[in-house]
PLY file of the C-alpha trace (Angstrom):
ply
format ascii 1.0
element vertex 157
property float x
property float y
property float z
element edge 156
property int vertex1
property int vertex2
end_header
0.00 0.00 0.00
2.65 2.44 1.03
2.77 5.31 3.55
0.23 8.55 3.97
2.23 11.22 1.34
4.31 13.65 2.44
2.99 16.83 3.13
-0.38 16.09 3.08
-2.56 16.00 6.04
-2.28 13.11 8.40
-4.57 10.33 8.06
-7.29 10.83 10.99
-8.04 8.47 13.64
-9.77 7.41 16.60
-8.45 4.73 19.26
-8.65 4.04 22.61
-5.27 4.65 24.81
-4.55 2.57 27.78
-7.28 4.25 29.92
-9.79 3.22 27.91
-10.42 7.12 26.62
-10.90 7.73 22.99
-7.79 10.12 21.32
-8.52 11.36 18.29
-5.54 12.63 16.51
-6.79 15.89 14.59
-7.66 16.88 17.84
-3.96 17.86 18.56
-3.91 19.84 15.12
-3.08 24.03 16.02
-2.08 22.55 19.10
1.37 20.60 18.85
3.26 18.83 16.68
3.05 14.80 16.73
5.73 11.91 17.23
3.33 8.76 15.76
4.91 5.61 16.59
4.12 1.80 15.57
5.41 -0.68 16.91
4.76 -4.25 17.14
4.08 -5.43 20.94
3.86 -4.30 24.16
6.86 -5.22 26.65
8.85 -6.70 23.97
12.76 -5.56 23.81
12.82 -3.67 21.28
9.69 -2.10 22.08
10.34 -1.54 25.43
13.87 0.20 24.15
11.92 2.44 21.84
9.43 3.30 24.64
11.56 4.06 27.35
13.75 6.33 25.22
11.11 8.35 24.37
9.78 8.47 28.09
13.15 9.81 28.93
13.24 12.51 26.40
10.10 13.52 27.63
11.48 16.73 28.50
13.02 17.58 25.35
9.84 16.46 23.45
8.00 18.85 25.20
10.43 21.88 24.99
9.91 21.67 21.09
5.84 21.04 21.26
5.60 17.53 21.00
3.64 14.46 21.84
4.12 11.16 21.44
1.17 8.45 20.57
2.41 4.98 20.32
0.35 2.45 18.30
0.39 -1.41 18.46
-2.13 -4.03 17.95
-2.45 -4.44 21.59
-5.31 -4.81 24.24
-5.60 -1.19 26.17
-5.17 -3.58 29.04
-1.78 -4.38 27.49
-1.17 -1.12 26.95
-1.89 0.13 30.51
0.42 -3.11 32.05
3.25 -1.54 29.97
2.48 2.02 30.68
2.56 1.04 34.46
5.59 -1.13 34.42
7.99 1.51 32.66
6.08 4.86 33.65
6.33 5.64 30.10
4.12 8.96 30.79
2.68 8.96 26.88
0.00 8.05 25.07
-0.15 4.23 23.97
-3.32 3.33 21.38
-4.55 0.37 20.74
-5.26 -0.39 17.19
-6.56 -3.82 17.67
-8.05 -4.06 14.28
-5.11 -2.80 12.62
-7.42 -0.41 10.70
-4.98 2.84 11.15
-1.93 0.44 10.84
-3.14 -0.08 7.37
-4.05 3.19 6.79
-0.66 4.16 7.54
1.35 1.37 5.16
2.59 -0.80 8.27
0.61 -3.46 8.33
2.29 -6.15 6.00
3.64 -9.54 5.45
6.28 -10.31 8.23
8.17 -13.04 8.44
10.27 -14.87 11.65
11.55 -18.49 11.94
10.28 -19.79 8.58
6.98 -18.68 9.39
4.97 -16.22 7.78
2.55 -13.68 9.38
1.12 -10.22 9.41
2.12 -7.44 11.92
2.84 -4.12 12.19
6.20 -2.85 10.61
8.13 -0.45 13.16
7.94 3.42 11.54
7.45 6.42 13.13
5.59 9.69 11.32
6.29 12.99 12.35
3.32 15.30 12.00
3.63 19.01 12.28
0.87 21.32 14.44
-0.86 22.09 11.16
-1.30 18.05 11.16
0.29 17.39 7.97
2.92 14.66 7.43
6.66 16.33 7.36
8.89 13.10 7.72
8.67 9.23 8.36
11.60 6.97 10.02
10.89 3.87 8.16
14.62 2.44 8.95
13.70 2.72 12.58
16.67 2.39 15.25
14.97 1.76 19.00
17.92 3.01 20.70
18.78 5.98 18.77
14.71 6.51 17.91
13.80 9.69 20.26
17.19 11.32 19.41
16.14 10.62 15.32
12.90 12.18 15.93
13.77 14.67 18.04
16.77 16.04 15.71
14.35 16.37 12.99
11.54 18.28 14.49
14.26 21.11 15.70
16.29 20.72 12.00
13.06 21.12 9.89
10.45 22.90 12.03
0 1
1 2
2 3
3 4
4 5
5 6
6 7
7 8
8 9
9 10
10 11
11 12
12 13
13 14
14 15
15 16
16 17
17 18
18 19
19 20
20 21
21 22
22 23
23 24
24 25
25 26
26 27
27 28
28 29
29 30
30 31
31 32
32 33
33 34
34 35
35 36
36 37
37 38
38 39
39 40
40 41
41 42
42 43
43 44
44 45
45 46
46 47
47 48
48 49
49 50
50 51
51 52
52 53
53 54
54 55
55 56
56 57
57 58
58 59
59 60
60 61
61 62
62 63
63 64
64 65
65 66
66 67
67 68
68 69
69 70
70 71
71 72
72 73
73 74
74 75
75 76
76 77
77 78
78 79
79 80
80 81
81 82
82 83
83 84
84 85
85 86
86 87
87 88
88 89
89 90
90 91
91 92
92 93
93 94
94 95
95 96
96 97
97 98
98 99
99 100
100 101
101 102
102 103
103 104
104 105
105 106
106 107
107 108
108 109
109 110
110 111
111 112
112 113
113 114
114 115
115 116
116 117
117 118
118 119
119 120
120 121
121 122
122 123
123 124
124 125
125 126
126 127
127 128
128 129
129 130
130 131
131 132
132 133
133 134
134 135
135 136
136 137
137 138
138 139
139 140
140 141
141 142
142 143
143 144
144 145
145 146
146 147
147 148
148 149
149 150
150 151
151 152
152 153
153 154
154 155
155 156
C-alpha cells in the first residue's frame, strides 16, 4: 500500500489509549506537533527500548511542542500493564483491528523463523501542528529513535 504522502494531512483516527479514553488525533492539530509511533508489541525488547527512550526525552519532546502516541495491535489492558511497568508517561493506542496500521502502510507480510505472518512494521511519522505529514523513520533504530525524531523536528520545524 505504502505510507500517507508527504505533506499532506495526516490520516485521521480514533483509538482508545490505555485508559480506555478515545484520542482522536486531529484533535492535537493548532495545538502541537506529533511523534506517531508503531510498533509491534507491548513489553517486547525492542519495544520496550523504543518506549523508554522516548519516556526519557520527555522533557526535550515537550520543549519543542511535541507528543508522542504509540500504536500497536495491543489490548488497552496491554497497553496500561506496559504504561505502568515503565512509567512511560505517553499516550499508547490500541489499534486492535489494525485499521490505522493499514491506513498508515505498516501493516504487511512479516516473516520470523520460517513462518509467515502479518504485523505491524516499526515506523514512526512525524506530523507538524498544522497536522500534515513532514517526515517518516521507516529504517527505525529503538535506541537511537527519540534522538532521530527529536533532531528532525528542531532541523526542519
Amino acid at each position: 500500500m505504502g505510507f500517507p504522502q508527504i505533506g499532506n494531512l495526516a490520516p485521521n483516527f480514533v483509538l482508545l489509549n490505555q485508559h480506555g479514553d478515545k484520542i482522536e488525533l486531529k484533535s492535537f492539530r493548532e495545538k502541537s506537533n506529533v511523534v506517531v509511533y508503531f510498533y509491534p508489541k507491548a513489553s517486547t525488547p525492542g519495544c520496550t527500548t523504543q518506549a523508554c527512550g522516548l519516556r526519557d526525552a520527555n522533557n526535550d519532546l515537550a520543549a519543542i511542542n511535541t507528543v508522542v502516541l504509540g500504536i500497536s495491535p495491543d489490548a488497552p489492558s496491554k497497553l496500561q500493564k506496559f504504561d505502568n511497568k515503565y512509567n512511560l508517561g505517553f499516550t499508547l493506542l490500541s489499534d486492535e483491528g489494525h485499521a490505522v496500521a493499514e491506513a498508515y502502510g505498516v501493516w504487511e507480510l512479516k516473516s520470523f523463523m520460517g513462518k509467515q505472518y502479518m504485523g505491524i512494521i516499526r515506523t514512526t511519522f512525524i506530523i507538524d501542528i498544522d497536522g500534515r505529514l513532514r517526515h517518516v523513520i521507516a529504517k527505525v533504530n529503538t535506541k537511537t529513535h527519540n534522538l532521530d525524531a527529536i533532531n528532525y523536528i528542531k532541523d526542519s520545524f
